[in-house]
N, CA, C and O atoms as a printed pandas DataFrame, in Angstrom:
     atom_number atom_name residue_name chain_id  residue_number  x_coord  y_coord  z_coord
0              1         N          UNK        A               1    0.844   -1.181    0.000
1              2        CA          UNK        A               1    0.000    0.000    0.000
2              3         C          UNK        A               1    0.885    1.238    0.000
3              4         O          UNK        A               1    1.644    1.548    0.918
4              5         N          UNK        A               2    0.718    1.852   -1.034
5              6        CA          UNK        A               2    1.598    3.172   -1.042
6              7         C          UNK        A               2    0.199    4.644   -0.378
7              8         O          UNK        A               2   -0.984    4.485   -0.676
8              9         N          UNK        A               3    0.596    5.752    0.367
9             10        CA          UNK        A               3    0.142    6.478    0.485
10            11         C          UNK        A               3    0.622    7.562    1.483
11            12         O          UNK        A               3    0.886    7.392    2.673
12            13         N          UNK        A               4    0.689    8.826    0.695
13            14        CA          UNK        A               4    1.525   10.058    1.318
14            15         C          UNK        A               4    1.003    9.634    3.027
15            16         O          UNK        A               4    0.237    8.777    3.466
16            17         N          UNK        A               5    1.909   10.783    3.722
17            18        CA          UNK        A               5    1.325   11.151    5.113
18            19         C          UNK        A               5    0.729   11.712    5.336
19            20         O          UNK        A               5    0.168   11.696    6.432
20            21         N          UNK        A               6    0.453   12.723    4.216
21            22        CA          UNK        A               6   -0.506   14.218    4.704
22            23         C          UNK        A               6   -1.890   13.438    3.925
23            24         O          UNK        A               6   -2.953   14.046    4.044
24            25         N          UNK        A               7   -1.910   12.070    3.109
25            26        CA          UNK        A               7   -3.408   11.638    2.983
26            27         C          UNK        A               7   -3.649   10.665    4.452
27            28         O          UNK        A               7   -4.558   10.725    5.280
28            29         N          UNK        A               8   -2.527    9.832    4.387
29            30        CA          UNK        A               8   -3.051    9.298    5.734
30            31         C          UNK        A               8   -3.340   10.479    6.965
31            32         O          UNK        A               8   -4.400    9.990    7.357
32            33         N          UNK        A               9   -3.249   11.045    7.380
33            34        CA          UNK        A               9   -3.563   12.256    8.774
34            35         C          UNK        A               9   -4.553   12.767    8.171
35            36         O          UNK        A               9   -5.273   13.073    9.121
36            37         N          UNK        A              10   -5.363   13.227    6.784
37            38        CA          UNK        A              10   -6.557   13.866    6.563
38            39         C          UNK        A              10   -7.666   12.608    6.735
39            40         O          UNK        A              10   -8.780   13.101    6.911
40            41         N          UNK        A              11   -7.694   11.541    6.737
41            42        CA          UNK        A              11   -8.422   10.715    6.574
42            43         C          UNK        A              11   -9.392   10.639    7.195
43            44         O          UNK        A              11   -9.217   10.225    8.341
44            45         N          UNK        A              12  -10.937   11.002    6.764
45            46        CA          UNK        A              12  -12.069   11.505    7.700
46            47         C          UNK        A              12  -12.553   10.256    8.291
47            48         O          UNK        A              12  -13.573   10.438    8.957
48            49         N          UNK        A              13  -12.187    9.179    8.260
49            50        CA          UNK        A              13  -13.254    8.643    9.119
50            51         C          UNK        A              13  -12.668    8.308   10.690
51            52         O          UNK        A              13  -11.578    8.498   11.230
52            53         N          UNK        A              14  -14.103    7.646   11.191
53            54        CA          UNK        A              14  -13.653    7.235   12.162
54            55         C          UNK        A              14  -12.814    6.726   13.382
55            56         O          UNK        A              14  -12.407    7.078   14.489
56            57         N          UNK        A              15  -12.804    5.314   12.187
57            58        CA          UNK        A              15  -11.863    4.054   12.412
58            59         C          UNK        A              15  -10.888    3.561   10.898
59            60         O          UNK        A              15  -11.337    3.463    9.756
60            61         N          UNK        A              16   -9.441    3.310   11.365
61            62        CA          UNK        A              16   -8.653    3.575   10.269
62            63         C          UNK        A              16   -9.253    2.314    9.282
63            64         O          UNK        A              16  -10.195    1.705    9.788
64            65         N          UNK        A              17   -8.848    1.892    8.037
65            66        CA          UNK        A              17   -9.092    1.242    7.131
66            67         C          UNK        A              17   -8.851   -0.386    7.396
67            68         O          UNK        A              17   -7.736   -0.718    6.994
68            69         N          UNK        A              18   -9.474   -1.282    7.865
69            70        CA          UNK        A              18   -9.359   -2.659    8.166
70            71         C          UNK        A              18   -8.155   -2.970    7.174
71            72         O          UNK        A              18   -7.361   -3.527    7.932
72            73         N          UNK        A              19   -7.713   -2.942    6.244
73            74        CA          UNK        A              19   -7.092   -3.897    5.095
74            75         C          UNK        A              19   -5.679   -2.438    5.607
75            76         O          UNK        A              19   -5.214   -1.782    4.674
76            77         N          UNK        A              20   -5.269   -2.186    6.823
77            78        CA          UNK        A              20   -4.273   -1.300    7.040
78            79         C          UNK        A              20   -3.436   -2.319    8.218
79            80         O          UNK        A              20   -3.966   -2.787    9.226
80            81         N          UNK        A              21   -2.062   -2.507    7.811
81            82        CA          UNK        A              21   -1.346   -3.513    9.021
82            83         C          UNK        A              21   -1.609   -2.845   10.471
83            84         O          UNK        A              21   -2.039   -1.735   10.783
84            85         N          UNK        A              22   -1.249   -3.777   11.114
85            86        CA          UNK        A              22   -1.571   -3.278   13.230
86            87         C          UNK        A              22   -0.704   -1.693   12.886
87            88         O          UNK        A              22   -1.297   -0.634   13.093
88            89         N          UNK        A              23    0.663   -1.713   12.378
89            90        CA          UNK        A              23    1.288   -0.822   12.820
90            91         C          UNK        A              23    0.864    0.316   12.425
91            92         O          UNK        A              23    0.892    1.156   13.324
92            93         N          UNK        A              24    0.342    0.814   11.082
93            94        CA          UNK        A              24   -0.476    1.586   10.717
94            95         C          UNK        A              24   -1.477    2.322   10.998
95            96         O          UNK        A              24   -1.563    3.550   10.970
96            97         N          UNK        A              25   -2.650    1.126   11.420
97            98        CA          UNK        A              25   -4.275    1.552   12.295
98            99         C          UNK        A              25   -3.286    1.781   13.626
99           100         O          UNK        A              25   -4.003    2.546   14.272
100          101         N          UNK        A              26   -2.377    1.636   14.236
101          102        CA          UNK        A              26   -1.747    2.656   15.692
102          103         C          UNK        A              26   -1.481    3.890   15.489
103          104         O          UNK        A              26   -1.787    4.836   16.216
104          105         N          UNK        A              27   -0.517    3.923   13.828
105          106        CA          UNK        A              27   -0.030    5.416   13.767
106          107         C          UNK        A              27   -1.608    6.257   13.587
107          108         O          UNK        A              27   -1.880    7.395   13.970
108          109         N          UNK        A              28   -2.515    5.253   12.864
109          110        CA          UNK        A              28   -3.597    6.763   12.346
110          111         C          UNK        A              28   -4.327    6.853   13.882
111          112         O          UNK        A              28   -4.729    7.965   14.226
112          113         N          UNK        A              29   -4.450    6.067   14.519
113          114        CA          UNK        A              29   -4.957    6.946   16.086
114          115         C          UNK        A              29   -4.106    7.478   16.550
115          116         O          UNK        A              29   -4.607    8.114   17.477
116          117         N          UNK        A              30   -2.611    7.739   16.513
117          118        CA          UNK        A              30   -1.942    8.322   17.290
118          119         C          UNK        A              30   -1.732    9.826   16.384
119          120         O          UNK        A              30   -1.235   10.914   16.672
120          121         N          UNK        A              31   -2.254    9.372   15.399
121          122        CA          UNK        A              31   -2.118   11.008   14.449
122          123         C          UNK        A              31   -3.633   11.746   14.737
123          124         O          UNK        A              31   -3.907   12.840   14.244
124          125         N          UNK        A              32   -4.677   10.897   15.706
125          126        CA          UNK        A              32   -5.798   11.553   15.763
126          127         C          UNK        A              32   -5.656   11.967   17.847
127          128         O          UNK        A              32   -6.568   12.336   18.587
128          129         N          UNK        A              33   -4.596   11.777   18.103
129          130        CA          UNK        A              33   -4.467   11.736   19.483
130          131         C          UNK        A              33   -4.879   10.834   20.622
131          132         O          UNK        A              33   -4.863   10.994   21.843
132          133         N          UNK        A              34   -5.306    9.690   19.731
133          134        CA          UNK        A              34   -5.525    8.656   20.703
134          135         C          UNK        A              34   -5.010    7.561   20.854
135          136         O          UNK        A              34   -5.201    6.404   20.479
136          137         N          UNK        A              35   -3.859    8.478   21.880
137          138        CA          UNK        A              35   -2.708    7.347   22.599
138          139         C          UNK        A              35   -3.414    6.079   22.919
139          140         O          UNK        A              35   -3.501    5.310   21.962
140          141         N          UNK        A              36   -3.811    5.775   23.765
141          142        CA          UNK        A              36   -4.597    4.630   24.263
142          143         C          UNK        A              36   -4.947    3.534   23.164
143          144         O          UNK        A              36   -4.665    2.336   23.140
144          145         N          UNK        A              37   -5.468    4.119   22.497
145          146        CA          UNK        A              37   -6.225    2.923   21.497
146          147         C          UNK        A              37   -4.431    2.242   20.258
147          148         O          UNK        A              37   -3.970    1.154   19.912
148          149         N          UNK        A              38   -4.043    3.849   20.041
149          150        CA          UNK        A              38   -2.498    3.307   19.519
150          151         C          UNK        A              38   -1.950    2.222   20.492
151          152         O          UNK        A              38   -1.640    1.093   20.113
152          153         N          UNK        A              39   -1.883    2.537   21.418
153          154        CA          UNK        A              39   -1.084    1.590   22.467
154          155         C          UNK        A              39   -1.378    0.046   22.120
155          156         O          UNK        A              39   -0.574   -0.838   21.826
156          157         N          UNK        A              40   -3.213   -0.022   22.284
157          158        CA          UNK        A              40   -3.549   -1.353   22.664
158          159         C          UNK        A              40   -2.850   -1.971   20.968
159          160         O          UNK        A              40   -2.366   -3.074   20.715
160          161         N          UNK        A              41   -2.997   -1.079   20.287
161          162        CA          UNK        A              41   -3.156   -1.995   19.176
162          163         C          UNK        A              41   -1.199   -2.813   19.245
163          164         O          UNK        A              41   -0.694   -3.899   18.961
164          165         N          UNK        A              42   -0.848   -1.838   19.644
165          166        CA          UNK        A              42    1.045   -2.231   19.266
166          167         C          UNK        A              42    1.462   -3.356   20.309
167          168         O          UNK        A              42    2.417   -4.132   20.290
168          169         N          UNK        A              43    0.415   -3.187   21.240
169          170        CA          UNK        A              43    0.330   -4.122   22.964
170          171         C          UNK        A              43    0.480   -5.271   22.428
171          172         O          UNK        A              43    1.382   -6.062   22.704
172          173         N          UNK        A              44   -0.708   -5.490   21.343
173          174        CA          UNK        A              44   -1.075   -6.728   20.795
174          175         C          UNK        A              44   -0.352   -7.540   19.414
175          176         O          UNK        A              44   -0.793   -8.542   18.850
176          177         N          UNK        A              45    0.866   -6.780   19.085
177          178        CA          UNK        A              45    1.498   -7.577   17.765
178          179         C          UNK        A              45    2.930   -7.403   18.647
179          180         O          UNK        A              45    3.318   -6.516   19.407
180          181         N          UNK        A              46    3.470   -8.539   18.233
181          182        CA          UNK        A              46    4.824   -8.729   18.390
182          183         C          UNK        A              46    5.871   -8.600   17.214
183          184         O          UNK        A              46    6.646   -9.527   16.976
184          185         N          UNK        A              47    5.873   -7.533   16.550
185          186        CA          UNK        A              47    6.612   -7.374   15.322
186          187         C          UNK        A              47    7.131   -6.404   14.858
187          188         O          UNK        A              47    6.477   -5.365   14.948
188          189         N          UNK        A              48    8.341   -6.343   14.258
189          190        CA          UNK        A              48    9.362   -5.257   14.272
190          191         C          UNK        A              48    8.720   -3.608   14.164
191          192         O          UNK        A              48    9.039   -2.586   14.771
192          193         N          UNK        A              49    7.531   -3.909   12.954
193          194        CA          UNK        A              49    6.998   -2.637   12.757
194          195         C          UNK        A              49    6.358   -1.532   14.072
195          196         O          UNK        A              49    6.366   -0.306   14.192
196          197         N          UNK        A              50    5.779   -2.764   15.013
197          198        CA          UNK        A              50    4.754   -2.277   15.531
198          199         C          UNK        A              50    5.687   -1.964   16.848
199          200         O          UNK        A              50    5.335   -1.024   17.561
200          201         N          UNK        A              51    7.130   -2.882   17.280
201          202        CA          UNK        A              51    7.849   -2.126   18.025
202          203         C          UNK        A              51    8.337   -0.543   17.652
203          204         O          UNK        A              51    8.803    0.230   18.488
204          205         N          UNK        A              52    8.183   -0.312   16.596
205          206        CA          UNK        A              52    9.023    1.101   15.900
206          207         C          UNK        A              52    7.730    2.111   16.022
207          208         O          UNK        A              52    7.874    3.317   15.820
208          209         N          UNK        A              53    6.319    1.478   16.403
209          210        CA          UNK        A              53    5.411    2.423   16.675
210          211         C          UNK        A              53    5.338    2.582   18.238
211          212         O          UNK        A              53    4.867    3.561   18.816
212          213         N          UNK        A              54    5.853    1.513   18.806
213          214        CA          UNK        A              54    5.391    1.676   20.449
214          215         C          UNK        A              54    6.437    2.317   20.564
215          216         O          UNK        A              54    6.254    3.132   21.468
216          217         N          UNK        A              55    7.566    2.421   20.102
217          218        CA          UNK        A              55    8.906    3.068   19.764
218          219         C          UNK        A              55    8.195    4.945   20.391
219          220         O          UNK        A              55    8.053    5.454   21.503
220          221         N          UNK        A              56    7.973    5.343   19.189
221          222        CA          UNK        A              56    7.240    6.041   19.058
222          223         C          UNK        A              56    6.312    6.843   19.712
223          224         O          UNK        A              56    6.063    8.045   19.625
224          225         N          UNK        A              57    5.764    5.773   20.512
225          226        CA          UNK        A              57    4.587    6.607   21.271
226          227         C          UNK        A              57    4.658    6.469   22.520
227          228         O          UNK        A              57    3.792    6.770   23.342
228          229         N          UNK        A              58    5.877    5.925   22.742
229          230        CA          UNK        A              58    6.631    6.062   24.462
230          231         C          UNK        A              58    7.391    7.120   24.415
231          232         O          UNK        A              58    7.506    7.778   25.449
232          233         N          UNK        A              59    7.977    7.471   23.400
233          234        CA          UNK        A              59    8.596    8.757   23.261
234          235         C          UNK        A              59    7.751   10.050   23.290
235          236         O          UNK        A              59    8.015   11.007   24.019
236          237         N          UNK        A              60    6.658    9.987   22.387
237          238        CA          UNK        A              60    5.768   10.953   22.494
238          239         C          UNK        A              60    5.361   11.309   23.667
239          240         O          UNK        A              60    5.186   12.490   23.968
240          241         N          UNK        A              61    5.182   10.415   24.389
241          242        CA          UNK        A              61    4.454   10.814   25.974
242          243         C          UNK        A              61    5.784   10.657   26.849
243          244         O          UNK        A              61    5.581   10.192   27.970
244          245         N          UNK        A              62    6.497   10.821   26.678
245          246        CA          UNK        A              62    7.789   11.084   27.559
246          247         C          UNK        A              62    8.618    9.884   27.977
247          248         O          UNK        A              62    9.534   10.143   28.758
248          249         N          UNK        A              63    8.548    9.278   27.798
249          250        CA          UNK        A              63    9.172    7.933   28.639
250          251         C          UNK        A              63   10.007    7.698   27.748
251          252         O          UNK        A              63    9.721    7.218   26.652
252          253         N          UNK        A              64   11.042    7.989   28.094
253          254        CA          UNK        A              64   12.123    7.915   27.366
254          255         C          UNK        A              64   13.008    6.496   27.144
255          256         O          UNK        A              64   13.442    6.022   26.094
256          257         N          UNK        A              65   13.080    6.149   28.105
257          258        CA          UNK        A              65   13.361    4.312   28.571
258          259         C          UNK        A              65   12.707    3.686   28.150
259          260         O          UNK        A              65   13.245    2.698   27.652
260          261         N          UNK        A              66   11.579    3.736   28.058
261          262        CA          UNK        A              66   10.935    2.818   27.447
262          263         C          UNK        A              66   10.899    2.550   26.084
263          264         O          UNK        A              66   10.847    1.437   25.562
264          265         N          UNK        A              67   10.939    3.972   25.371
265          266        CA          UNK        A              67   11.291    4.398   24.075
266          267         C          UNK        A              67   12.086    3.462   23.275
267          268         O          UNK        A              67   11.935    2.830   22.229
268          269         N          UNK        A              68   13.345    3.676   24.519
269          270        CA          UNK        A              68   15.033    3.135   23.726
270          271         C          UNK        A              68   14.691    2.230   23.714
271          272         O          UNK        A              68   14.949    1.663   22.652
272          273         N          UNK        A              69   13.776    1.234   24.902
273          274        CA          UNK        A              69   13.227   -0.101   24.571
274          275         C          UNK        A              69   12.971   -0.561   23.604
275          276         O          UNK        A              69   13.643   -1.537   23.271
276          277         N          UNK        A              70   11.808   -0.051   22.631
277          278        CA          UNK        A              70   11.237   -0.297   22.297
278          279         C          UNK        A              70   11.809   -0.255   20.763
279          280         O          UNK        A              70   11.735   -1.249   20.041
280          281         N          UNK        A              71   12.525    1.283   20.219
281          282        CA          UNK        A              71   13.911    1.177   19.416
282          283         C          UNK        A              71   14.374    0.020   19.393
283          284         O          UNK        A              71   14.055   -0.749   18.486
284          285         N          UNK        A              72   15.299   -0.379   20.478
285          286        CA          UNK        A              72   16.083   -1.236   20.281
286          287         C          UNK        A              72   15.427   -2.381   19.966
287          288         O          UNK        A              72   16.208   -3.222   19.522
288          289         N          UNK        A              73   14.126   -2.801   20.028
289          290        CA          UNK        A              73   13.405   -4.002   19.488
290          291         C          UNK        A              73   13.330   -3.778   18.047
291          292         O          UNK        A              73   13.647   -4.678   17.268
292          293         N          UNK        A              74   13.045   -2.961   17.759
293          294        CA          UNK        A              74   12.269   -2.617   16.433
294          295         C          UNK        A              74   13.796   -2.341   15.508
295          296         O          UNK        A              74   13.936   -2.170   14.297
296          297         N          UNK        A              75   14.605   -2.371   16.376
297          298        CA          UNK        A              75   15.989   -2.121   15.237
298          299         C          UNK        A              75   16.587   -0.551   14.645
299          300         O          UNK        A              75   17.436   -0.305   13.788
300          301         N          UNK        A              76   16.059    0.017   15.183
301          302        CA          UNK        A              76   15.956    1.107   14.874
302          303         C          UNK        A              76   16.925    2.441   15.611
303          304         O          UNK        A              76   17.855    1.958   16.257
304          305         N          UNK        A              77   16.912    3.331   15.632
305          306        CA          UNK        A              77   17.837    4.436   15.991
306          307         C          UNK        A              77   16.656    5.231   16.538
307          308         O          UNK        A              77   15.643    5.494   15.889
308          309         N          UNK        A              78   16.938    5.651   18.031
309          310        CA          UNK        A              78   16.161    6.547   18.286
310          311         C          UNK        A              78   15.888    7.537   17.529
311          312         O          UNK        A              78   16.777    8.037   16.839
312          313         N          UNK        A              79   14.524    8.039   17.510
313          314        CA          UNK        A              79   14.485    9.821   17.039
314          315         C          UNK        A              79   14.354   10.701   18.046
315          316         O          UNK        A              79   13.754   10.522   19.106
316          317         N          UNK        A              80   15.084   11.905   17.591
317          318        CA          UNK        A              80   15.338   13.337   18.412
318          319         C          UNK        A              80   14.481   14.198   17.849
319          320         O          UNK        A              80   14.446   15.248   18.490
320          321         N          UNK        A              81   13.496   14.184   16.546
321          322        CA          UNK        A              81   13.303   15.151   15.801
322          323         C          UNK        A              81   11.778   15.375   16.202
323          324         O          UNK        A              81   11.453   14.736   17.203
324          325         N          UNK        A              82   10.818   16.120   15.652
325          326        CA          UNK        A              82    9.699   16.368   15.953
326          327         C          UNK        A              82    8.538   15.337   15.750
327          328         O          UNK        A              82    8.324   14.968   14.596
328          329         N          UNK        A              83    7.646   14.758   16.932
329          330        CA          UNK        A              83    6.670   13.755   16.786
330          331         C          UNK        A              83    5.968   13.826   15.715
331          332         O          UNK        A              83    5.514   12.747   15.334
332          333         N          UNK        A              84    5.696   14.838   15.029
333          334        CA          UNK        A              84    4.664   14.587   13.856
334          335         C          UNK        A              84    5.466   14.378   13.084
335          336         O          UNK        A              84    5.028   13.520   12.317
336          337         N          UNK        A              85    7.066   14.864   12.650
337          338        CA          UNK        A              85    7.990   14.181   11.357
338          339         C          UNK        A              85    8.238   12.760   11.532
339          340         O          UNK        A              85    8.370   11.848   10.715
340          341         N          UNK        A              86    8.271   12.804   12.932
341          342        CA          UNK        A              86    8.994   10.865   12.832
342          343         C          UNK        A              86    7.694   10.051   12.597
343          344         O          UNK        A              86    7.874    8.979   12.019
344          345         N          UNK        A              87    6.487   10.342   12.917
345          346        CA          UNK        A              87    5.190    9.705   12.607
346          347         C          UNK        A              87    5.426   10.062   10.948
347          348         O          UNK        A              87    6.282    9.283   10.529
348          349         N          UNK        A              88    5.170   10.558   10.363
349          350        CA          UNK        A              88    5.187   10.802    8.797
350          351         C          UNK        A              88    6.415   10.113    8.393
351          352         O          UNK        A              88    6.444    9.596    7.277
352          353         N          UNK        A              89    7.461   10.042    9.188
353          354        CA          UNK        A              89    8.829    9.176    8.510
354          355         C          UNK        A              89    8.152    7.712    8.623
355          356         O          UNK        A              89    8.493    6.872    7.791
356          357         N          UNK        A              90    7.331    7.415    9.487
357          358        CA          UNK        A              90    7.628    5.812    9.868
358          359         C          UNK        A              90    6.133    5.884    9.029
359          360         O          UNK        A              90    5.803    4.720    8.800
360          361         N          UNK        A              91    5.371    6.601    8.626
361          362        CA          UNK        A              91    3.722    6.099    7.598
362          363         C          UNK        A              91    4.919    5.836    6.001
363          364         O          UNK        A              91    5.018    4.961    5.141
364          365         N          UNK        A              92    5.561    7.016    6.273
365          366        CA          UNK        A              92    5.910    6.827    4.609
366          367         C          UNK        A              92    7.123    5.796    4.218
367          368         O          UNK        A              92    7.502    5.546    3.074
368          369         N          UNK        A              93    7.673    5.222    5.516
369          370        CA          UNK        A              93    8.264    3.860    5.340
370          371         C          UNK        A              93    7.655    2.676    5.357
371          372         O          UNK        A              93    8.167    1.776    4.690
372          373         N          UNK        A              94    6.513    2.424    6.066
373          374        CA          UNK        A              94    5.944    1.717    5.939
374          375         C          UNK        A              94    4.819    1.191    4.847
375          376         O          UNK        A              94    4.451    0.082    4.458
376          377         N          UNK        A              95    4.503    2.413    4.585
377          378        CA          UNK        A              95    4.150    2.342    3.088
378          379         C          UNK        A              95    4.313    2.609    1.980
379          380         O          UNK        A              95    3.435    2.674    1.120
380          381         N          UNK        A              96    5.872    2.867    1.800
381          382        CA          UNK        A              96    6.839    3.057    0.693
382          383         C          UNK        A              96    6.630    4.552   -0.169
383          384         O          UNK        A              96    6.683    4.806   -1.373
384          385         N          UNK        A              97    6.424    5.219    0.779
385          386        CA          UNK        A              97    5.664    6.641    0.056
386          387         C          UNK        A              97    6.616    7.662    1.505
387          388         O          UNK        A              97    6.575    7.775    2.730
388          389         N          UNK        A              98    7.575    8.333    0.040
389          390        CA          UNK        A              98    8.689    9.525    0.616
390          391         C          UNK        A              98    7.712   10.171    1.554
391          392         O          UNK        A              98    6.643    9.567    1.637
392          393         N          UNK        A              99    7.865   11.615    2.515
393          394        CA          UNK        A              99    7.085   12.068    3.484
394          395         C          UNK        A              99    7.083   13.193    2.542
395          396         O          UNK        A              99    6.440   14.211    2.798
């Protein structure tokens, strides 16, 4: 599935698109501010992607340790840069679409 970031974050509905991987339907609630529901979903897959989102959204809410945790699962290099770029870095890697 290819698709910019600025279409995924306009996306009016509800609930993100069923035929969208776990790690994905986390980023589009966490691009609608709902930590919680991002969480459960990344709670529930054990897989590189979805560590690079819990990655992500331990960082966002401060927890920094947990973060590197969660980095270091997912393989990845922490980010320093702004939560809405590294969310748009990790939609448009994951779905092969530059930010």
């Amino acid at each position: 599935m290819v698709v910019s970031p600025a279409a995924f974050r306009r996306a009016p509905a509800r609930r993100p698109p069923a035929e969208l991987p776990p790690a994905l339907q986390a980023l589009w609630f966490a691009a609608r501010d709902d930590w919680s529901a991002a969480h459960d979903i990344v709670m529930a897959h054990d897989d590189a992607d979805c560590a690079w989102v819990h990655a992500h959204l331990h960082r966002a809410e401060g927890d920094r340790d947990n973060a590197r945790y969660w980095y270091r699962r997912a393989g990845k290099r922490c980010a320093t840069g702004a939560f809405d770029a590294e969310r748009d870095a990790i939609v448009a890697a994951l779905t092969k679409c530059r930010p």
